[in-house]
N, C-alpha and C positions, 0 to 999 in steps of 0.2 A: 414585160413584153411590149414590143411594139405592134401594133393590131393599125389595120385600116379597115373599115366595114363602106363596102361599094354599093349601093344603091342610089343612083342618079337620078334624080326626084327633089323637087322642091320639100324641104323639112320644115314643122313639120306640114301633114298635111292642112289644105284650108278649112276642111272641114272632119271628117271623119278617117281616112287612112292609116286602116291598121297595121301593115307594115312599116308604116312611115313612124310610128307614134313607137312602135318596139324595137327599131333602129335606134333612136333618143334614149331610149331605158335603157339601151343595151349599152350603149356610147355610156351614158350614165353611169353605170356600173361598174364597167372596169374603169375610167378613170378614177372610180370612189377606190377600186381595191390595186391601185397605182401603178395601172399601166399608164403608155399612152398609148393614146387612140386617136386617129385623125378617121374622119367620113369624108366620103366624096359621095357630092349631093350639087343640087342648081344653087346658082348664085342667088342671094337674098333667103337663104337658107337659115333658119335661127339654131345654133347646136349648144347644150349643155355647159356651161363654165368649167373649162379644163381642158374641151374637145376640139383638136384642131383642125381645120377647114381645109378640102381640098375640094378647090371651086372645079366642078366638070359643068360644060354649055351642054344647054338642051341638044346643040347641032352634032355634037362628041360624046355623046352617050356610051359607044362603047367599051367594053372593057378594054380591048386593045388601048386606050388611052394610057393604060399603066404600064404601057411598056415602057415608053418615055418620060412618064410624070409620077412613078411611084415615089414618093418620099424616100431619103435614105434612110436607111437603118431598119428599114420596116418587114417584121419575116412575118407576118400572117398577114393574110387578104382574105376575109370574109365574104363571098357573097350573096346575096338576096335572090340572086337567080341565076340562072346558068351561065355564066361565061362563055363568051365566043370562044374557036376550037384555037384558034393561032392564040389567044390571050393563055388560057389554061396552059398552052404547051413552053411557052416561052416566057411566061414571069418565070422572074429567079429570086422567088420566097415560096414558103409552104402555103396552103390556099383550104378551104373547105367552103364548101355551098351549105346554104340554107334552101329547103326546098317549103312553100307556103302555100300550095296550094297540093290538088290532085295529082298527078303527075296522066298524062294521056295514056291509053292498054300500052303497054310495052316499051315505052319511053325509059331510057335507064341513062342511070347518074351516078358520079364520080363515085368511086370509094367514100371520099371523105366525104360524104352527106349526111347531111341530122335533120331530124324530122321534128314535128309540132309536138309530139301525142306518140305513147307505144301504139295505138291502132294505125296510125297513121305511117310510122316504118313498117310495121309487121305489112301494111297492106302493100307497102314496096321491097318487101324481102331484106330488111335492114335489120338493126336491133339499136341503133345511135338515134336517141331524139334528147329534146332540148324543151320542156314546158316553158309556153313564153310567158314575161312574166309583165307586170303593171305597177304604179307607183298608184300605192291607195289615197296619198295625200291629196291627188289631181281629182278625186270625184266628192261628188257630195255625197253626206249621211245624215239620214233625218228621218228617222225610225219613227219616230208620234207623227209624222204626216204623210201618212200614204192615203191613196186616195184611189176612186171605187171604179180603177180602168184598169188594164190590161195590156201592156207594151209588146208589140212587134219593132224589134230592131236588129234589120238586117239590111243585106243589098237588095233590094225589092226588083230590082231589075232581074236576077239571078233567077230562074222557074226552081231550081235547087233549096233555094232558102225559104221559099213555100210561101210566101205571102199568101197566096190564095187561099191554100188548108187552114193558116192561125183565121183569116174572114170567118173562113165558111164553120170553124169550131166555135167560135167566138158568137158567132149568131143563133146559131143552133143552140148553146147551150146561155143562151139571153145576156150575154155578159159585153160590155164596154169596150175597145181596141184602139188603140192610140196607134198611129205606124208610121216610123221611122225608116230615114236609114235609103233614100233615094228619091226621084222624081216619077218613076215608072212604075206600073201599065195604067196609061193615063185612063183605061178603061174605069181602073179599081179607084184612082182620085175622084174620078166622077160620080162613081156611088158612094163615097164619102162625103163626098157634099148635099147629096141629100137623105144619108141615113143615119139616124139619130143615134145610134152606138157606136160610130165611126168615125174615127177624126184622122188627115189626114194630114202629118207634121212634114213632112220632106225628108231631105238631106240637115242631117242639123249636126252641132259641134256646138264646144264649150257650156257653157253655162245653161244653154237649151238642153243639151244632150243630157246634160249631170242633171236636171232636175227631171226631166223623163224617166230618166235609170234610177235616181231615187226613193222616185212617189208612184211608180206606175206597184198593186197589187203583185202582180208578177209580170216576168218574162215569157212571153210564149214563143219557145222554138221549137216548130216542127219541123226540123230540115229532112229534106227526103234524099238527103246523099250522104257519105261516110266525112261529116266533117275533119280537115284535120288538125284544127283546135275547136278554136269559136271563140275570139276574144271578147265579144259581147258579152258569152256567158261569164265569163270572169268580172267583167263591168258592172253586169246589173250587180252581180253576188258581194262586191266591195261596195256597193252602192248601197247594201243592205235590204234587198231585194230577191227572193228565190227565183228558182229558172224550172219551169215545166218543157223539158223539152223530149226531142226521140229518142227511143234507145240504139242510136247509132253513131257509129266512127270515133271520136273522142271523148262526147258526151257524158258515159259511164263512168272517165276519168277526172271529168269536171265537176259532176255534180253528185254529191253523195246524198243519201236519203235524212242528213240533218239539214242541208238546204235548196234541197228541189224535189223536183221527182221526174223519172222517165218514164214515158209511157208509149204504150205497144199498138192500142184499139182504140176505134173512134169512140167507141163505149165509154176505155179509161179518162180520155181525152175529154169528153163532154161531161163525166162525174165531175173533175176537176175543176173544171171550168166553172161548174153550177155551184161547185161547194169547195173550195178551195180548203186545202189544208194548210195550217196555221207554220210557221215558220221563224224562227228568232231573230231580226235583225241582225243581232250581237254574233248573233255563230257565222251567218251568211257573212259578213264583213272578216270576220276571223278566220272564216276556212279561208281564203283568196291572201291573205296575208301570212295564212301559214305555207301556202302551196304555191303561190303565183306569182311572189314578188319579185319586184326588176333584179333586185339582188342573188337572189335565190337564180335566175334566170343569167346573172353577170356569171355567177361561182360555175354553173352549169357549161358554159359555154368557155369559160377558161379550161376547165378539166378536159375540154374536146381539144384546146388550142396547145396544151402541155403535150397530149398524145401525138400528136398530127406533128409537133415540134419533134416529140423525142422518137419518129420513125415507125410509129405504129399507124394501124389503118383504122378506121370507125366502122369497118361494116366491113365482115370477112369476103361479101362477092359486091360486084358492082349491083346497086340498088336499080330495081325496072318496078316501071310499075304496072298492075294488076286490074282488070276490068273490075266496076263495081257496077252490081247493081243490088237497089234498095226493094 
C-alpha cells in the first residue's frame, strides 16, 4: 500500500510529544512490513530510513494542502486529527482519522475512526481501536538500580493528570516524588524547592527521561479523567518499572496485576505508597513487548487500512462522543 500519515508538526518532538514519537513507530512500521509511506510533517523534520518526506510550512498546516500536493499513487491518508470539511470531502483516496485525545460531550467523528484503548471507543460509541505501540530498544533497562523515589510523569499543566493528588499521596504516605513531564503550576515548583521529598525535573526527553522511567521505584498515576491510553504507562512498564495507577478509562488495559496495580481509595493509595508491592523488572519490560510494540501497532493499523481500502466501514454509526465524568 501506499499510506501518507498527516500530522504537521515538527518530528520528532523536542522533547517529549507523544503523538509525535507514535507517528515515527508507526511510519516505522509499515515501511518494515513494505509498504510505502510518506509523512507530512515541518521542514527540519528527522523520519525513519525508508520514510519519505512531505515538507508542509508551519504557514499551510492544513489539510486542504493535499488537495494539490498529495503524492501520486497514494490511496490511504491517515490522520492525527480531524481534517478540515472541504479536505475530507474532496481528496480522491480513502482516509481514516486517528482520534488521541477525548473527544468534547457530543462532538462526532467520521465512520472511519480508531481509537487508543476499547474504553476509549466504547466511550465514543465505536468498536475500532488501535493500541499504540513503542520501540523498547529507545528506553533504558536497569533492573539492579532503582532507587528510593517515586516518578510522576505526565502533563503537569493538565488539572486531569492530577499532579496535585500523586504530591499530596506521596507526602502523606512519607514517600519521595520526582516530577516530570512540564514547567507548570509554578505554585507546586516552589514547594519543590523547598520540600525535601520533592524534586522538581520539568519537561525532560532523552536520556533524562529514560533514566527517570528506569530508576524511579514506581509510576504514580492518579489521573482523574478516562484516559484514552497513557503512553507513559507503557514507558515506565518497558522501562522495567511498575505503574500504580486509577482504575480508569484505559488503565485496566494497560496494566495487569503482574505489573502494577490500580487503585480506587485514598486508603488503597497511601497502603501503597508506604509499602509498595514488589514487581518483576523482567515481566514489566515483557508485558509492553508482548502488547505494545510499534510492530504489533503497524500490523494493527494496516488490518484497519485493508478494510477502509476494500469498502468496509470501522464503526457501524458515526462515533460522538459521550460526557465523562470521574
Amino acid at each position: 500500500m501506499k499510506i501518507l500519515l498527516f500530522h504537521p508538526t515538527l518530528l520528532p518532538a523536542p522533547k517529549y510529544g507523544g503523538v509525535e514519537r507514535v507517528v515515527i513507530w508507526l511510519a516505522r512500521g509499515l515501511v518494515e512490513r513494505g509498504h510505502e509511506v510518506w509523512v507530512a510533517a515541518y521542514p527540519g523534520s528527522q523520519l525513519p530510513p525508508g520514510v519519505r518526506f512531505l515538507e508542509i510550512s508551519p504557514d499551510d498546516r492544513s489539510a486542504e494542502v493535499l488537495l494539490t500536493r498529495l503524492p501520486a499513487g497514494v490511496e490511504m491518508v491517515h490522520f492525527m486529527a480531524p481534517p478540515e470539511k472541504r479536505a475530507k470531502e474532496q481528496l480522491a483516496c480513502a482516509q481514516v482519522l486517528t482520534v488521541h485525545g477525548n473527544g468534547q460531550a457530543g462532538e462526532e467523528f467520521p465512520r472511519n475512526t480508531v481509537f487508543l484503548s476499547q474504553d476509549h471507543a466504547k466511550r465514543h460509541g465505536a468498536t475500532c481501536f488501535v493500541y499504540n505501540g513503542i520501540d523498547p530498544e529507545e528506553y533504558e533497562f536497569s533492573p539492579k538500580f532503582k532507587e528510593d523515589w517515586f516518578l510522576f510523569f505526565s502533563k503537569t499543566q493538565w488539572r486531569v493528570k492530577n499532579v496535585s493528588g500523586a504530591v499530596s499521596l506521596c507526602l502523606e504516605a512519607g514517600a519521595s516524588l520526582r516530577i516530570a513531564g512540564g514547567d507548570r503550576p509554578y505554585g507546586l515548583r516552589a514547594l519543590c524547592a523547598i520540600h525535601p521529598r520533592l524534586k522538581w525535573e520539568g519537561s525532560v526527553g532523552g536520556p533524562k527521561k529514560n533514566f527517570l522511567l528506569s530508576h524511579a521505584k514506581a509510576l504514580v498515576f492518579p489521573v482523574i479523567w478516562p484516559e484514552p491510553f497513557g503512553l507513559a504507562v507503557v514507558e515506565a512498564l518497558v522501562s522495567g518499572t511498575p505503574v500504580f495507577g486509577s482504575r480508569v478509562g484505559s488503565l485496566p488495559e494497560l496494566v495487569g496485576p503482574e505489573v502494577g496495580a490500580l487503585l480506587s481509595t485514598r486508603a488503597e493509595w497511601i497502603d501503597m505508597l508506604r509499602s509498595p508491592a514488589r514487581f518483576d523488572p523482567e515481566k514489566c519490560r515483557a508485558w509492553v513487548k508482548d502488547k505494545f510494540h510499534f510492530r504489533q501497532m503497524a500490523l494493527g493499523y494496516e488490518e484497519v487500512y485493508k478494510k477502509v481500502l476494500a469498502g468496509e466501514t470501522l464503526n457501524e454509526v458515526a462515533p460522538v462522543a459521550s460526557e465523562w465524568r470521574i
